[in-house]
N, C-alpha and C positions, 0 to 999 in steps of 0.2 A: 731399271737395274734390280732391282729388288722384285720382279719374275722370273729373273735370272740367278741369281744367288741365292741360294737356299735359305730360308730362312733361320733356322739354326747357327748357319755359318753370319748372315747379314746380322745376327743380334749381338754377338760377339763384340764387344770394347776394344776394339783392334786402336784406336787412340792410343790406348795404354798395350796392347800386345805386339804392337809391331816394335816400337821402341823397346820394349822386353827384351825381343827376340834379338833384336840388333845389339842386345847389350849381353846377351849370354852367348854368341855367338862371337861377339868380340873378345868377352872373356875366355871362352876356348881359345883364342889363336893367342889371348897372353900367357895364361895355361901350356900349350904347347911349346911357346919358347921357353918358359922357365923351366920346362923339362929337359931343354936340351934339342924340341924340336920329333920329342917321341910321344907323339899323341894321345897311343894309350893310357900312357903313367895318368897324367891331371888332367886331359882334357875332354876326351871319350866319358869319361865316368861322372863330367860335371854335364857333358849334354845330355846322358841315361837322367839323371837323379832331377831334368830338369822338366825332361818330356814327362817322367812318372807324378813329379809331381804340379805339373800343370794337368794332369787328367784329376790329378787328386781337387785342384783349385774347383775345374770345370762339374766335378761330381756336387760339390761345396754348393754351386749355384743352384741346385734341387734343392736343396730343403727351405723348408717354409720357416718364416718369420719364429712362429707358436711355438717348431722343432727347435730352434737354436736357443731362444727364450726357457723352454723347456731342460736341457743339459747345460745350460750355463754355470750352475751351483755343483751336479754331480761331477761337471768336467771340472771345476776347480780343485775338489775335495778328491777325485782320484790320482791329479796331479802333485796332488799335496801330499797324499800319503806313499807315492815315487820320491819324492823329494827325501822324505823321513825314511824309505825305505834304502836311499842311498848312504843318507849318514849310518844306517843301523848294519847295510849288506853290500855296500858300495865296493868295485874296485880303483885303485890308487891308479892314475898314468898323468904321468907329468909334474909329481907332484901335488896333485891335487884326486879327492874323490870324490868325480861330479858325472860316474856313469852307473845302470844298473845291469847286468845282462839279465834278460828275457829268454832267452834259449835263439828264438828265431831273430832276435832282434838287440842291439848295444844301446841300449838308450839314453839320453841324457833328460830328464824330466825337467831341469831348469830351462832350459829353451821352448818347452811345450807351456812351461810359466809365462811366460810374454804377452801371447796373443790368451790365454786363460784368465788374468786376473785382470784384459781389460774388458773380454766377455763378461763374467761375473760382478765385475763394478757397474758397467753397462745395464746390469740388467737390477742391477741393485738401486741405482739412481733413478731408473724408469720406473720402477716400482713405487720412488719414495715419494709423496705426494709433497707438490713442489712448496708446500708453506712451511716444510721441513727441511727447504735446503739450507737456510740460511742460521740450523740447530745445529746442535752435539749427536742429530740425532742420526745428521749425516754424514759425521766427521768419524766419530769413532768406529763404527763398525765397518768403514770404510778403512782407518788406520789398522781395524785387526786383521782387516781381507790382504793389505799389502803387507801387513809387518809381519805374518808367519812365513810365507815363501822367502822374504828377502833374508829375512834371520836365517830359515835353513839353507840358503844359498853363502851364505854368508861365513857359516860352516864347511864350506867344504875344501877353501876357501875360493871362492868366486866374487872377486870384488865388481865387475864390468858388469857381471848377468845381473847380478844383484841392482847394480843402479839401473840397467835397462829393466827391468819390473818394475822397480819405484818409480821408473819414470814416467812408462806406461799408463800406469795406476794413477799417477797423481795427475798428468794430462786429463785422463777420465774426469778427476774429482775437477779441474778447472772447468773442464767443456761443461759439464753439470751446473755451473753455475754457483760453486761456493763462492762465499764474498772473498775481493781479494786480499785483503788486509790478516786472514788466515794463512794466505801462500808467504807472503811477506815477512810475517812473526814465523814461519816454520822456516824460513828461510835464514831469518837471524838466529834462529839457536842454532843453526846447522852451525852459522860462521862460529858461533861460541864454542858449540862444541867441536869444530875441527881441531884445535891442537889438542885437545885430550885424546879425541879419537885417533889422530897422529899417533901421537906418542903411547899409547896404552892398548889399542886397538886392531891397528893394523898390525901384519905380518914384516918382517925384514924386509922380504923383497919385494913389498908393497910402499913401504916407505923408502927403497932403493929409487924406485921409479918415480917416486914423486922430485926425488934429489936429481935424478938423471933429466927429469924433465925442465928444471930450474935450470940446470947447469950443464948438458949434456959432453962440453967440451973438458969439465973435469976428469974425466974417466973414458976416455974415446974409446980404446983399448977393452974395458971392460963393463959397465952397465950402461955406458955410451953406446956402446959400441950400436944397435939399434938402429936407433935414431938418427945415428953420424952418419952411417952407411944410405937408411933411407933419402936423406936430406941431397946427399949427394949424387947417388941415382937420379932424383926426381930432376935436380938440380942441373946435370949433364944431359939430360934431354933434348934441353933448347926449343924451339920453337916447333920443329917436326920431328923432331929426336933422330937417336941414332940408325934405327931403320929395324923392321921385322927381325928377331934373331939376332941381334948384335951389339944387346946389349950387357955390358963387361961386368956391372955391379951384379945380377945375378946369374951369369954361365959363370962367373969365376970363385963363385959361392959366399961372394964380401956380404949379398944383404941376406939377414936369416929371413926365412920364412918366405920366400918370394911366390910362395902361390895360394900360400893364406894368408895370413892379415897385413902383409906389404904389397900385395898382389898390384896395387895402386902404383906402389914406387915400380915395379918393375915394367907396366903400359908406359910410365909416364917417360922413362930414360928412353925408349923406343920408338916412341909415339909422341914423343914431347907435348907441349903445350895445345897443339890441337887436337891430339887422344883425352888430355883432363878437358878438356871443354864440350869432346864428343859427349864423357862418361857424365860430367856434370849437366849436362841438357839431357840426358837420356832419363837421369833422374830427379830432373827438374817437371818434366813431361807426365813421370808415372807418377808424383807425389802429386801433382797439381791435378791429374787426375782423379786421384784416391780423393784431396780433400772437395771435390767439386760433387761428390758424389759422395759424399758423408753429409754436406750443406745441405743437397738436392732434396735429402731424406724428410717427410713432416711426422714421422715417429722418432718419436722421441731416444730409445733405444738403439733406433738404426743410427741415428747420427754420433748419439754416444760411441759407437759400436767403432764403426768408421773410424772417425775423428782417431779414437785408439788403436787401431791400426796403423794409420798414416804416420801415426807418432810415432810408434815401435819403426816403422822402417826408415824413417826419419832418423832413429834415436843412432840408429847401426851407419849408418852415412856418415852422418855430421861427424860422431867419435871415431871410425876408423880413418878420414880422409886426415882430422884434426890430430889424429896419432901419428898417422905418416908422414905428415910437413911436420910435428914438431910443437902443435899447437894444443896438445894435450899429453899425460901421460901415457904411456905402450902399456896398453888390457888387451885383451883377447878379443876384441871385436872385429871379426870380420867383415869385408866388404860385401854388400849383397849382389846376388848373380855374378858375381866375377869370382871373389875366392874361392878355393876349391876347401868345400866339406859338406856335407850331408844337414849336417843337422842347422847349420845357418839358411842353408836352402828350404830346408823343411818351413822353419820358422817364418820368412819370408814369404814363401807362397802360400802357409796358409793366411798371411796378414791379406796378401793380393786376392787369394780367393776369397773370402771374407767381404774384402770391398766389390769383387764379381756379383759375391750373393747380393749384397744390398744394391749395389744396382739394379740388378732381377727384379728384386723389388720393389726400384722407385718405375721401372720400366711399366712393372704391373699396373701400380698406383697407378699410373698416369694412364694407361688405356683403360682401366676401370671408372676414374673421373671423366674419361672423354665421351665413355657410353653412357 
């Protein structure tokens, strides 16, 4: 087989691509109905943005180890000063100011922060000579790398991007190897400090959501409303749901957002119970992938590297499915390869291409120790 199959095409991670494919491919046809069944509107534009940036992943797997190690700091500290340049030149939509126009290009620099600050940690940890993990001397300048981006996210106001950084960041600082009894104590002042942070910190409709999410049936009608809708869509699907196109909670406009961050609720009325089990294996398949090949790695960097990647697409799962049923607060987190937006897709694939490159990698590694 393999004088048959080119070899370019035969090196390809197709374990992890063909489940991709079956899952952005399925997500057009939910795309499609939530439109109404008009292709163009959501679902054509999520297969362009996905082919582009799958060449963008496949480009990704050229560059050498030394390359990526090498911009790891410049790409933080340019992402950084997007960040700063939003609060200073940003325009407002939605309420919120978390874009910059470029002329050719709407950016949003916070999502370019995800897979950046665990590049930059990654490469920060490798560096630090390991009789320093267990100092200050690899906690703080790790806490300064995370706590400028998340602050200026934090600003703008972005509560969900923000902890997806942090959480990015601080996966890094566990795979590293800090002692645990540090995650633990950071983990008890968090609890301390949430009701301050409640009460004094958050925005109105950040502590709307955390009341909607305690209680969702208080207010069905209005910051309910959400949630109540998702829960019931998912809910009326049943075992094989209601069938391609027919389903009532979003052609009838009840669930907001049904092709971004409910995108979930709307598979799952239609598709019921064996559509969430396809999507749940589809992404049991590509993360188990991703972390098997962050382990595979005997550079220390690459597995850092890795390992934060798998978390970031990890971090965007676990919080949009958990928003959908009801099992977290409603953030902006969208589902990956299924909702329809640019910039979560961006995000994503470069997380996927990332884990491409290092593969390439350990594929090296290993015909290099074979000769």
């Amino acid at each position: 087989m393999n004088s048959v199959i080119p070899a370019p095409i035969a090196r390809q991670p197709w374990q992890m691509l063909l489940p991709l494919i079956l899952l952005i491919a399925f997500g057009a046809a939910v795309l499609d109905s939530a439109a109404g069944g008009t292709f163009s509107t959501f679902a054509a534009s999520h297969l362009v943005r996905f082919a582009v940036f799958l060449v963008m992943a496949s480009v990704m797997t050229l560059f050498s180890k030394d390359i990526v190690r090498l911009v790891a700091y410049p790409a933080y500290v340019v992402i950084l000063l997007l960040l700063l340049a939003v609060e200073l030149l940003g325009f407002v939509g939605g309420g919120s100011q978390r874009w910059i126009d470029l002329g050719f290009i709407v950016l949003q620099p916070s999502e370019l922060m995800k897979p950046a600050i665990v590049l930059a940690l990654a490469r920060f940890y490798a560096d630090l000579p390991s009789g320093m993990i267990p100092t200050w001397r690899s906690l703080v300048p790790a806490a300064v790398i995370i706590g400028m981006p998340v602050l200026l996210v934090l600003l703008q106001p972005d509560l969900g991007t923000a902890t997806a950084i942090a959480f990015g960041g601080v996966c890094v600082m566990f795979l590293a190897g800090l002692p645990l009894w540090w995650f633990m104590a950071g983990a008890g002042v968090l609890v301390v400090a949430a009701p301050f942070s409640f009460f004094f910190l958050l925005h109105d409709y950040q502590r709307n959501r955390v009341f909607t999410f305690l209680d969702p049936e208080s207010d069905p009608l209005g910051t309910g409303y959400h949630i109540t809708q998702s829960k019931i869509a998912i809910g009326s699907g049943g075992l094989t749901g209601k069938g391609f196109g027919q389903g009532s909670q979003s052609h009838l406009n009840y669930l907001p957002e049904p092709h971004t961050d409910f995108v979930f609720a709307t598979m799952a009325e239609e598709w019921g119970l064996l559509g969430g089990v396809f999507v749940l294996g589809v992404f049991f398949l590509i993360l188990r992938w991703g972390w098997r090949v962050a382990m595979a790695s005997n550079d220390r960097f690459a597995r850092l590297l890795g390992g934060g990647m798998v978390a970031t697409i990890f971090f965007y799962v676990a919080i949009n499915l958990s928003m959908v049923m009801g099992l977290a607060p409603v953030v902006g987190i969208p589902l990956p390869f299924m909702s329809h937006g640019g910039s979560s897709m961006m995000t994503n694939m470069i997380c996927l291409g990332t884990l491409m490159m290092i593969n390439r990698w350990n594929m090296r590694g290993g015909r290099q120790s074979l000769a």
